[in-house]
C-alpha distance (Angstrom), angle and dihedral (degrees) to the residues before:
residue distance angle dihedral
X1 . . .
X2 3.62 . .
X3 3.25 96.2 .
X4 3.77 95.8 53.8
X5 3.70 88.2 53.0
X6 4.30 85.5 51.8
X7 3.73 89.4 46.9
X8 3.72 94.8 51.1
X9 3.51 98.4 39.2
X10 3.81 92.8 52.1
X11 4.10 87.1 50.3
X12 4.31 94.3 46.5
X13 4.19 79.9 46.6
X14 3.49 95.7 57.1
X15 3.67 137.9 -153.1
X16 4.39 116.4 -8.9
X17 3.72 88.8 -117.8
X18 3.73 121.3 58.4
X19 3.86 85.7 -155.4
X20 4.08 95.2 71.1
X21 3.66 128.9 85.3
X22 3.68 139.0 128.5
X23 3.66 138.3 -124.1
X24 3.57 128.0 -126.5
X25 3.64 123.6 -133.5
X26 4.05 121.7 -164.9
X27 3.67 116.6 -172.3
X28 3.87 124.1 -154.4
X29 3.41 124.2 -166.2
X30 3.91 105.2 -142.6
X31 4.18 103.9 161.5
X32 3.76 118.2 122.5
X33 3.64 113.3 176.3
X34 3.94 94.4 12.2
X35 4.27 106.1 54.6
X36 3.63 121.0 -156.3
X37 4.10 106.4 -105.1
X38 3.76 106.9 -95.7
X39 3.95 92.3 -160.8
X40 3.49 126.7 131.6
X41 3.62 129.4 -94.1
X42 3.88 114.1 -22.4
X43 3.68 96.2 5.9
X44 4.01 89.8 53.9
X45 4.16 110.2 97.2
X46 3.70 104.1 -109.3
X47 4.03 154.3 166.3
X48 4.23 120.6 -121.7
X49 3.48 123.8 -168.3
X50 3.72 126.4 164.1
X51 3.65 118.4 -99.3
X52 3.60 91.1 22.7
X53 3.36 107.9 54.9
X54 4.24 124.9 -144.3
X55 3.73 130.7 -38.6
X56 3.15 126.4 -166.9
X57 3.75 126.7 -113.6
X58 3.19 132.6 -79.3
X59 4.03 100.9 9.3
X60 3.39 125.4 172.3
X61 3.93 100.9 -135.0
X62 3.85 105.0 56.5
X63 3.53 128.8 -117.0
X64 4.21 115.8 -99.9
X65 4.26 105.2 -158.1
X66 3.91 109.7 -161.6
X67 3.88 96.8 -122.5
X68 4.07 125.8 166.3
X69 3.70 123.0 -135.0
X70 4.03 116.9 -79.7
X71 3.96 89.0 -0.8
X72 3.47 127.7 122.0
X73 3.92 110.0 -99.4
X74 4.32 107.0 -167.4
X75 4.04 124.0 -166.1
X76 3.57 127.2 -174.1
X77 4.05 115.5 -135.3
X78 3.69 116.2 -152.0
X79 3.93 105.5 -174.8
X80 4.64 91.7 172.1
X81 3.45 95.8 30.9
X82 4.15 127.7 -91.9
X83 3.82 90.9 -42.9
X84 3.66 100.3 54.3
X85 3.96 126.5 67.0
X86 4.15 117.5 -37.9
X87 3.71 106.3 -136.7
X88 4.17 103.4 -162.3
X89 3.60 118.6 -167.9
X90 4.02 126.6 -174.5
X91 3.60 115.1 -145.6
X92 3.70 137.5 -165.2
X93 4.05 127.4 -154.5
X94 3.83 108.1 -162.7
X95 3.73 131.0 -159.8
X96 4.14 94.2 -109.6
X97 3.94 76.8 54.5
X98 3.67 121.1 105.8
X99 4.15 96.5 -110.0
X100 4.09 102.5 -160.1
X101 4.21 92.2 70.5
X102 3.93 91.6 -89.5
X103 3.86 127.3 -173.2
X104 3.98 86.9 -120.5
X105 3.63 93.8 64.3
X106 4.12 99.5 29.6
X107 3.69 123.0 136.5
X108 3.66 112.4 -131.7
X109 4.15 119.5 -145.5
X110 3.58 111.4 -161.7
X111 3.93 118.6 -179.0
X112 3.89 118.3 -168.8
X113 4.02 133.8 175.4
X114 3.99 82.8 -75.6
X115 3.38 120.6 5.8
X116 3.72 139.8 50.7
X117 4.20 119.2 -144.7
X118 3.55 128.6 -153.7
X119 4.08 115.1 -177.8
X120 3.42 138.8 138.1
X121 4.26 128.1 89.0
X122 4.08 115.6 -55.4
X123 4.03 75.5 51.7
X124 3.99 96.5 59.1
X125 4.32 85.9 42.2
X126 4.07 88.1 48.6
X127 3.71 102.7 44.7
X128 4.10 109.9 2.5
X129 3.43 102.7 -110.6
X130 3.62 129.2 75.0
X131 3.62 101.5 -128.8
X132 3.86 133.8 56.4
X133 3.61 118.8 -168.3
X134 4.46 119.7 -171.9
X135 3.70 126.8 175.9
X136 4.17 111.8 -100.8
């Protein structure tokens, strides 16, 4: 029993370092006349971010990015796959932020028949404003 109560304790405690956290991504799927491609592998439209590798887009689950407190976090938005345009966002997770990739604190990706949306917290700490918005 005491080592439950260790075990759970350690995980209500947190990471060692206060410094690491995560972000967490959630991708929408907004297109209407122009759909994402559904292909596999490269072709698929899909999210990269070092350490984690690429997920493809939209997923249901979100995407957690290992980031450290007050450093720059980058991602790499594919919206047609790995030969089309590479979308590549910095990101910053601050110490007021929620640190264990919360919904609070999540950055939204949302990809219509033009555009491609980035919004949500570590944006607004990286760049100032809470929304970016790049050509698909």
């Amino acid at each position: 029993m005491r080592v439950l109560a260790l075990v759970v304790s350690l995980l209500l405690a947190g990471p060692a370092t206060a410094a690491a956290g995560a972000i967490r991504i959630g991708m929408f799927d907004d297109t209407e006349s122009k759909p994402l491609p559904s292909g596999q592998g490269d072709a698929r439209a899909q999210v990269w971010a070092k350490g984690v590798g690429s997920k493809p887009f939209p997923e249901a689950a979100p995407l957690d990015i290992p980031a450290e407190t007050n450093a720059v976090a980058s991602i790499s938005i594919y919206p047609d796959g790995r030969n089309g345009n590479e979308i590549a966002v910095s990101l910053k997770l601050t110490a007021e932020m929620c640190q264990g990739g919360c919904a609070r604190d999540m950055v939204q990706i949302s990809i219509s028949d033009e555009n491609v949306k980035v919004f949500g917290a570590p944006v607004k700490a990286q760049h100032g404003k809470l929304e970016l918005e790049f050509n698909r």
